[in-house]
N, CA, C and O atoms as a MOPAC input file, in Angstrom:
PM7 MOZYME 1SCF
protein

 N    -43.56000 1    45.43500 1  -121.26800 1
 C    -44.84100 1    45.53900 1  -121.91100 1
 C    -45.66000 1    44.31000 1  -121.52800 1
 O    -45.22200 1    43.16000 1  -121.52400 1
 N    -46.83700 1    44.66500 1  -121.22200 1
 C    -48.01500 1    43.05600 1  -121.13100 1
 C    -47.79800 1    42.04400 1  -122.13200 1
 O    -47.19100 1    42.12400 1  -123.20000 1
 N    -48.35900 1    41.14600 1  -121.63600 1
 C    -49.00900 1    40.46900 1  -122.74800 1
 C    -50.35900 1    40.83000 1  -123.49300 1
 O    -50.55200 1    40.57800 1  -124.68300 1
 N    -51.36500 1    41.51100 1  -122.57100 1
 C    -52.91800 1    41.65700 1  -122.57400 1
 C    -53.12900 1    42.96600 1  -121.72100 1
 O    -52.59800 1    43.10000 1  -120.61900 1
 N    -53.92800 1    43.91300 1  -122.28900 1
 C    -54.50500 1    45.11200 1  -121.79200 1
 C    -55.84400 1    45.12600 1  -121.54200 1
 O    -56.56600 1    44.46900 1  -122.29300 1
 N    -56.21800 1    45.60600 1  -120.83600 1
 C    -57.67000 1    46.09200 1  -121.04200 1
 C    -58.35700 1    47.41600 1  -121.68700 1
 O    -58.17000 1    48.54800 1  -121.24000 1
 N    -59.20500 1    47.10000 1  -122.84100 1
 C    -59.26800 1    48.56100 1  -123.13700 1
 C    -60.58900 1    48.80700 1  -123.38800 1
 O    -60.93300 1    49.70400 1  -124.15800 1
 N    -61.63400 1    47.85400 1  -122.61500 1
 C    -62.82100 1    47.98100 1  -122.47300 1
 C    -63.46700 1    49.11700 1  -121.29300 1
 O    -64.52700 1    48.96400 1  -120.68500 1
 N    -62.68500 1    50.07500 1  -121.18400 1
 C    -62.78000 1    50.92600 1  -119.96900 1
 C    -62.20700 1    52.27400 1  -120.69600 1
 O    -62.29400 1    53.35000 1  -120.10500 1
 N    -61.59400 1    52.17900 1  -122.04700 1
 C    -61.04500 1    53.47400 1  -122.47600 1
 C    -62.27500 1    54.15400 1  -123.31100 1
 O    -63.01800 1    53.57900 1  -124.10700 1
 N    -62.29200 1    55.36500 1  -122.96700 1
 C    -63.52800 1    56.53900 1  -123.81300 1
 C    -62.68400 1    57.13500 1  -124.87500 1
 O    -61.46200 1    57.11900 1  -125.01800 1
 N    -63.57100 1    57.63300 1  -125.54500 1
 C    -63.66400 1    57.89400 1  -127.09200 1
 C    -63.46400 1    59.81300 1  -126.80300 1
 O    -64.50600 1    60.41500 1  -127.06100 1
 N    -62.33000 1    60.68800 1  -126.34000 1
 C    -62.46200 1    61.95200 1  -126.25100 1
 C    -63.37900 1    62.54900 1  -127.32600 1
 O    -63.64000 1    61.96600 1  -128.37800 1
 N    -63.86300 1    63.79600 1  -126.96800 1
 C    -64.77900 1    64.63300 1  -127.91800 1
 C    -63.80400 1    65.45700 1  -128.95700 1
 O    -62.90200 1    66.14000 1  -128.47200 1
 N    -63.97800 1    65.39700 1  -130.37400 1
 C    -63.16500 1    65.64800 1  -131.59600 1
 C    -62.37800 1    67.15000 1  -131.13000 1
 O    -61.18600 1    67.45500 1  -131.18400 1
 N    -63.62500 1    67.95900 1  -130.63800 1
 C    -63.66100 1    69.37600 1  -130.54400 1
 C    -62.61600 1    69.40700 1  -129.50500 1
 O    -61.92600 1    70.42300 1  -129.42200 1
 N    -62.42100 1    68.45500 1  -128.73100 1
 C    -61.01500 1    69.14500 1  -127.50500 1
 C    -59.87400 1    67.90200 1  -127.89700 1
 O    -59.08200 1    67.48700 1  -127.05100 1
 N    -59.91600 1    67.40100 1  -129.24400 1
 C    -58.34100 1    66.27500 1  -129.27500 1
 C    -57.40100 1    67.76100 1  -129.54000 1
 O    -56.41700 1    68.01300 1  -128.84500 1
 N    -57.72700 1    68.37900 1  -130.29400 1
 C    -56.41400 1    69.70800 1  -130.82600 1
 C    -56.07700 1    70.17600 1  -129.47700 1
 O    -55.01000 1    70.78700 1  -129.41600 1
 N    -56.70600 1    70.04100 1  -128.41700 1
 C    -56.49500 1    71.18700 1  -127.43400 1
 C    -55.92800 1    70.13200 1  -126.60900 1
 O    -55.19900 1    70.56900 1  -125.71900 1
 N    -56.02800 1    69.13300 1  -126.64000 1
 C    -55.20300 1    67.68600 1  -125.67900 1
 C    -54.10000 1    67.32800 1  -126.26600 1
 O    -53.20300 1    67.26700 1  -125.42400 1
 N    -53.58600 1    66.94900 1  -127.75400 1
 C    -52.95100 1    66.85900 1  -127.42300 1
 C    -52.00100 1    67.07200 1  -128.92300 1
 O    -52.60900 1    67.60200 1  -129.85300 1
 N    -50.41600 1    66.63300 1  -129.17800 1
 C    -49.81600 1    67.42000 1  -129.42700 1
 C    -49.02900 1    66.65100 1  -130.49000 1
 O    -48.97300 1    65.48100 1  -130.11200 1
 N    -48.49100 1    66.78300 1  -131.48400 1
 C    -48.37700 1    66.06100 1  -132.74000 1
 C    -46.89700 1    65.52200 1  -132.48100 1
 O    -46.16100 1    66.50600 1  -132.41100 1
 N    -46.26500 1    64.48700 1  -132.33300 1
 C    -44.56900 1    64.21500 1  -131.80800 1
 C    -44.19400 1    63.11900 1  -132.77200 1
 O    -44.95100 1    62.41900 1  -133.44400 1
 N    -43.02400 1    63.10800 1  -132.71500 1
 C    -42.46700 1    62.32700 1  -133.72900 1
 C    -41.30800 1    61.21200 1  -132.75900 1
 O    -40.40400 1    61.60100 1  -132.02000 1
 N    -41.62800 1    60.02200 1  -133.00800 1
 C    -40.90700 1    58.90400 1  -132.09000 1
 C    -40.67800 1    57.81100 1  -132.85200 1
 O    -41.46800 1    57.39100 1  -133.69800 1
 N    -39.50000 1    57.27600 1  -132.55500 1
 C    -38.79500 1    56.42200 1  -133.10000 1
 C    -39.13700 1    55.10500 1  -132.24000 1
 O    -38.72400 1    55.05600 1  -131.08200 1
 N    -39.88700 1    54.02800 1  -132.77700 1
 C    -40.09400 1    52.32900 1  -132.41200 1
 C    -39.49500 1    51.44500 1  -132.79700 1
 O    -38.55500 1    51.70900 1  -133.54700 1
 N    -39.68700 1    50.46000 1  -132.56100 1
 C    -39.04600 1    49.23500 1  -133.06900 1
 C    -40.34200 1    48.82200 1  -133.61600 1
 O    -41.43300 1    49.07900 1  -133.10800 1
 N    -40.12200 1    48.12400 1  -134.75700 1
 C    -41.22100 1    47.43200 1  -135.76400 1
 C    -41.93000 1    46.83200 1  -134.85800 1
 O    -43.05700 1    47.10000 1  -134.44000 1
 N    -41.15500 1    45.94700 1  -134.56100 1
 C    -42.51000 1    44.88100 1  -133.21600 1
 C    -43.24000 1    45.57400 1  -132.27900 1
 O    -44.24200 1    45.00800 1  -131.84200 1
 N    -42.87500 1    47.04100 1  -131.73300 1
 C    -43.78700 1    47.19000 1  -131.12300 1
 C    -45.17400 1    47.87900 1  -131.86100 1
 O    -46.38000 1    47.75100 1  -131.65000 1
 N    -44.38900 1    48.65600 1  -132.80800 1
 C    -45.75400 1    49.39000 1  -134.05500 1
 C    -46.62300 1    48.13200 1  -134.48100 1
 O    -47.85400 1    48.13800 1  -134.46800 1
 N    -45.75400 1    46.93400 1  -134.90100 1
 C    -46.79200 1    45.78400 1  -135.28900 1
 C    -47.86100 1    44.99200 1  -134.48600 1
 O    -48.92600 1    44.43100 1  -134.74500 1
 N    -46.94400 1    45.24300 1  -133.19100 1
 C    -47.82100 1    44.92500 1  -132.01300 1
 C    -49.44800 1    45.84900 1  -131.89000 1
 O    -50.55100 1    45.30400 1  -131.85600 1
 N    -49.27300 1    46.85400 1  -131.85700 1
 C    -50.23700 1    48.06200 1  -131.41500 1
 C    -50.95800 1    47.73700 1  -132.64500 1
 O    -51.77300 1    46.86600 1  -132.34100 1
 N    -51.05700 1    48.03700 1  -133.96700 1
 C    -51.46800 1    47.98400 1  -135.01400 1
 C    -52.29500 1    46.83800 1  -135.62300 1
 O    -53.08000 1    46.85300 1  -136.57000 1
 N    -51.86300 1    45.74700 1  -134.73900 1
 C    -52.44400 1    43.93200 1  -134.94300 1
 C    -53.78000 1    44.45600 1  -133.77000 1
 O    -54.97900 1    44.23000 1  -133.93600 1
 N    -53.12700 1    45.22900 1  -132.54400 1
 C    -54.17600 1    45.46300 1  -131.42600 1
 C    -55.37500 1    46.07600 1  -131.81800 1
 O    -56.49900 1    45.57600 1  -131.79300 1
 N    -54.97500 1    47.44200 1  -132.26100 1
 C    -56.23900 1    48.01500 1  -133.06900 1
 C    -57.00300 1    47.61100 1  -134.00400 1
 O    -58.10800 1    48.01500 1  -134.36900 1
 N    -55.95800 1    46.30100 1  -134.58500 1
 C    -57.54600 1    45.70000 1  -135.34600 1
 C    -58.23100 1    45.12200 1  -134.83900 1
 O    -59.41400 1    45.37700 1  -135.06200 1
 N    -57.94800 1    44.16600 1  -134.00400 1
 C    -58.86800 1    43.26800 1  -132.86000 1
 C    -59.84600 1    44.21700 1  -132.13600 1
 O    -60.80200 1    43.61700 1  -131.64400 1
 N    -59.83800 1    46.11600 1  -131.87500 1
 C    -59.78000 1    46.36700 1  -130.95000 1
 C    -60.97100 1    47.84800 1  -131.54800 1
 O    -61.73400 1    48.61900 1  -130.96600 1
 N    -60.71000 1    47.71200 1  -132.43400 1
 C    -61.18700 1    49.18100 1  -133.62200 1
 C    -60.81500 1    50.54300 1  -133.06900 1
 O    -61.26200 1    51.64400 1  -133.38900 1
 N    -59.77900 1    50.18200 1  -132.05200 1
 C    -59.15900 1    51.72200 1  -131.37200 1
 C    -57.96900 1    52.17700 1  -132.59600 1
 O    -57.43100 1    51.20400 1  -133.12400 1
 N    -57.61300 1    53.24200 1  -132.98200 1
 C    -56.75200 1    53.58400 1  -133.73600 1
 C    -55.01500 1    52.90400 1  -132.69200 1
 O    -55.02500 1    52.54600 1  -131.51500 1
 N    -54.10100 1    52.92200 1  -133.37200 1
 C    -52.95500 1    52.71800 1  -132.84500 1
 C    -52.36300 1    53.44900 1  -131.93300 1
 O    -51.78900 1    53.09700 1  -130.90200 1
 N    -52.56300 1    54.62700 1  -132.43700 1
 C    -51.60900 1    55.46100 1  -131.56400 1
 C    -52.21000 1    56.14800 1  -130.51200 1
 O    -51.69200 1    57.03600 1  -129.83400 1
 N    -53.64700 1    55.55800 1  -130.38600 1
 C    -54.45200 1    55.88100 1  -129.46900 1
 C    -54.03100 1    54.64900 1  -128.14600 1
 O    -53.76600 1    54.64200 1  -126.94300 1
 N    -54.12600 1    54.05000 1  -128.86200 1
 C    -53.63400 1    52.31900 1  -128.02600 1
 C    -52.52500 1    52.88000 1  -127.09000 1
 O    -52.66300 1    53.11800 1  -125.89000 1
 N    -51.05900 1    53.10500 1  -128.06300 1
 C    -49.96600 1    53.57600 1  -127.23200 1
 C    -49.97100 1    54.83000 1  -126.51900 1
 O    -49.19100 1    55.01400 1  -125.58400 1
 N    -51.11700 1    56.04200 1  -127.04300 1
 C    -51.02100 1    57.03800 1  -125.98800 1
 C    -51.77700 1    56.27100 1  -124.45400 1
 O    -51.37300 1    56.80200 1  -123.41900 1
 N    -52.36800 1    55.60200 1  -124.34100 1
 C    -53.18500 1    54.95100 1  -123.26300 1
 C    -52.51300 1    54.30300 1  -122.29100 1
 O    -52.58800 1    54.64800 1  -121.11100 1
 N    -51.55700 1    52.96700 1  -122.85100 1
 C    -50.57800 1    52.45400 1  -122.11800 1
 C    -49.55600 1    53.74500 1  -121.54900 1
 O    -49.29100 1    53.88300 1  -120.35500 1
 N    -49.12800 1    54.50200 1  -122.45600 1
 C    -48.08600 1    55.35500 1  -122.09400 1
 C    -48.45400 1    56.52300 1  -120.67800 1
 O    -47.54800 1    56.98900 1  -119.98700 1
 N    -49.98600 1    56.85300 1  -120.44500 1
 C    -50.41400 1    56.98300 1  -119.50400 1
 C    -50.25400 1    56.43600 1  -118.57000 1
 O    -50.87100 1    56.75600 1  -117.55400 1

């Protein structure tokens, strides 16, 4: 994992096509990395799991 991302380049999908993108999953983390992502999105006003679908791209 980085230290530092860039996420001044990530777009905001349209509401009307998130259901049709993408798909509800259930995954098991380690605290540090949820705390990681979650400290990010506040600095960042991106939701979390938006953060990790991005990197995970």
């Amino acid at each position: 994992m980085r230290k530092e991302y860039d996420f001044s380049k990530l777009k905001e999908a349209s509401p009307k096509y998130l259901k049709l993108l993408k798909e509800s999953v259930t995954m098991r983390l380690d605290m540090g990395v949820i705390n990681y992502f979650k400290k990010l999105a506040e600095e960042t006003g991106v939701p979390y799991q938006s953060l990790i679908n991005y990197v995970l791209k």
